[in-house]
C-alpha positions in Angstrom: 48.6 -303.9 -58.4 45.5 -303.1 -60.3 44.5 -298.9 -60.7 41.8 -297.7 -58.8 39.2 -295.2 -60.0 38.6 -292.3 -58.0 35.6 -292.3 -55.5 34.2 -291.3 -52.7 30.8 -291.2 -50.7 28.5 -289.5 -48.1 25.4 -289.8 -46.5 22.7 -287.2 -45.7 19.5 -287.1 -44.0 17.5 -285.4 -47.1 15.4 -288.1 -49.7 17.3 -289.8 -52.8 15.1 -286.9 -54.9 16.3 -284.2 -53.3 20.6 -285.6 -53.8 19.4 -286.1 -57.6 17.5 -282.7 -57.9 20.8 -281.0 -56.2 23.6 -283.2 -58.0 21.8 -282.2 -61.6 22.2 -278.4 -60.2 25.6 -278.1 -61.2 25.6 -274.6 -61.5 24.7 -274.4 -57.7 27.7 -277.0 -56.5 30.8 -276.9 -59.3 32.8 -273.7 -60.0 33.6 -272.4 -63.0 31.5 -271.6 -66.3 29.1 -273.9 -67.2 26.8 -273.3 -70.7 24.0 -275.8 -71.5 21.4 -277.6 -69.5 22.4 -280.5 -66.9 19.3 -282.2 -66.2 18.3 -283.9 -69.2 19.3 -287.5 -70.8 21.3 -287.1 -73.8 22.1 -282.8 -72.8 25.3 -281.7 -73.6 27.0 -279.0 -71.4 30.9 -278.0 -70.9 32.7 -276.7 -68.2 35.4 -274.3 -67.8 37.0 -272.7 -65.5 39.8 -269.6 -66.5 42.1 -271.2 -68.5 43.3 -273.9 -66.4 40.4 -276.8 -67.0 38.1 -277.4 -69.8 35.6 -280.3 -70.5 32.7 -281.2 -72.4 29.9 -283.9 -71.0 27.3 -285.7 -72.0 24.8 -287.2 -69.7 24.5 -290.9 -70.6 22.1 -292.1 -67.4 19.8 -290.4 -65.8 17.6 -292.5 -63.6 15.3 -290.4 -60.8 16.6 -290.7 -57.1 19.0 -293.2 -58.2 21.3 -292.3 -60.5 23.2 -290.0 -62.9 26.1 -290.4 -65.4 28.1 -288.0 -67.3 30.6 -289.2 -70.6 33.5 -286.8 -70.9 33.5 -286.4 -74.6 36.5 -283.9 -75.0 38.5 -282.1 -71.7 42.1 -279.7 -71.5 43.6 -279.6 -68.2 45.9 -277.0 -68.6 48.4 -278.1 -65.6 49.5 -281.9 -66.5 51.7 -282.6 -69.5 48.2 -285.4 -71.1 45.7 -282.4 -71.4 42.9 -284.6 -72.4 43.7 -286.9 -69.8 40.2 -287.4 -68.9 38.8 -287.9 -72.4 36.4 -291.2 -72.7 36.5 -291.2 -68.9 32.7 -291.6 -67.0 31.4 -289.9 -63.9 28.6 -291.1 -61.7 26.8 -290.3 -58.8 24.8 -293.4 -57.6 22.3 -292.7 -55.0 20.7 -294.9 -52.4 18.7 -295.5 -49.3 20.8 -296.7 -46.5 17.8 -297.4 -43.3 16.9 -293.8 -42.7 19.9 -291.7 -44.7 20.4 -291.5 -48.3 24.0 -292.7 -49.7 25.2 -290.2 -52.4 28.7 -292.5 -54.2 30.5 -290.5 -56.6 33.1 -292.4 -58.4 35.4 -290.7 -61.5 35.9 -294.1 -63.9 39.3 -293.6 -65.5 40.7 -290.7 -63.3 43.0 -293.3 -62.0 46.1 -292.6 -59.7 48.5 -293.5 -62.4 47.3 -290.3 -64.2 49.1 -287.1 -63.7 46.3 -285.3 -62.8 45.2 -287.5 -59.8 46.4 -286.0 -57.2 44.9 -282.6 -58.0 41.6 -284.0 -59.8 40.9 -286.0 -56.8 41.7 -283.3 -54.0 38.9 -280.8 -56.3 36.6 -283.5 -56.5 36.4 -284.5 -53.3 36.3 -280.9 -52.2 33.4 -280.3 -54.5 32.0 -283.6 -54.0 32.0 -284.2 -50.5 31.4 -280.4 -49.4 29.8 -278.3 -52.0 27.6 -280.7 -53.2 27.0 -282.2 -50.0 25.8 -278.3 -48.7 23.9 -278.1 -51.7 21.9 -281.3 -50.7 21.6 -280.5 -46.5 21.4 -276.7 -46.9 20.1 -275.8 -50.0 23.2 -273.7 -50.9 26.6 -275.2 -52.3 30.1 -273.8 -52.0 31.6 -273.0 -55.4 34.8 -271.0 -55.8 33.5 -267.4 -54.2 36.2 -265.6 -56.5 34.3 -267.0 -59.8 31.5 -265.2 -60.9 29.4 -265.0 -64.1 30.2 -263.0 -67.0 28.7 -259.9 -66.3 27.0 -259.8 -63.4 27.9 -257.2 -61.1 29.4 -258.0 -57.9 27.0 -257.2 -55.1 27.7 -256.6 -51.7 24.8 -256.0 -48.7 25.0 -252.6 -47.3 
C-alpha cells in the first residue's frame, strides 16, 4: 500500500484573495512564536512553540489567489523519537474557485502516516487548518492556542 500525504480541504464563501491574504497571516491562524515575514517569495520565517515543536520555512511559491508553498528547511519535534521528521517535507495551500465558493486544499507532502508524528501532526493541522484558518478567512479572526501569547505583552483583560 502506497503512503499518503496528509491533506485536507474546505470551502468558504470569501474570494481566492481574501484565503491567500489570510493563509500568508500566519501569525493570525498558527500558534506559537513565529519571527520573520510570511508573505513574501523566497522569506524565511520559523516557528516555535515552548519547547515541544520547532521549524524553519521557506516559502518556495507564492502565486496570488492561487497558491502558496512553504519548504521545511530544518524542524525538532520534541515528542517523536525522528525529531526532524519533517525536514525536506513541503506544505501547500492551493486555492480555487469552485461555482460560487472558493476551495482552500492544504496538503503536508512527506508528513506521511508511516511517520511517528502523524497522528499528532495531522490532528494539529487539521485543527489549525480547517478551523483557525478557516475563521481567519470567514470571520476575520483565527483561533490560535489562547494560553500562548507574545513575549512581553501584557495580558489584558476588559473590565
Amino acid at each position: 500500500m502506497k503512503s499518503q500525504n496528509y491533506t485536507t480541504a474546505f470551502t468558504v464563501d470569501q474570494t481566492p484573495k481574501e484565503a491567500f491574504d489570510a493563509i500568508n497571516n500566519v501569525r493570525g491562524w498558527w500558534s506559537g512564536n513565529i519571527e520573520g515575514s510570511t508573505d513574501k517569495l523566497g522569506d524565511e520565517w520559523t516557528y516555535r512553540y515552548e519547547d515541544i515543536h520547532y521549524s524553519k520555512q521557506r516559502i518556495t511559491e507564492l502565486v496570488p489567489g492561487k497558491k502558496v508553498a512553504w519548504l521545511v528547511l530544518d524542524s525538532a519535534l520534541n515528542f517523536v523519537e525522528d525529531k526532524d521528521e519533517w525536514n525536506g517535507t513541503k506544505i501547500t495551500f492551493e486555492i480555487s474557485k469552485k461555482g460560487d465558493k472558493t476551495e482552500v486544499r492544504f496538503t503536508h507532502a512527506g508528513l506521511v502516516p508511516a511517520y511517528e508524528c502523524y497522528g499528532a501532526c495531522s490532528n494539529a493541522w487539521g485543527s489549525y487548518i480547517n478551523g483557525s484558518l478557516r475563521k481567519l478567512i470567514t470571520k476575520g479572526k483565527g483561533q490560535p492556542n489562547k494560553k500562548e501569547k507574545a513575549k512581553g505583552t501584557p495580558s489584558r483583560k476588559k473590565k
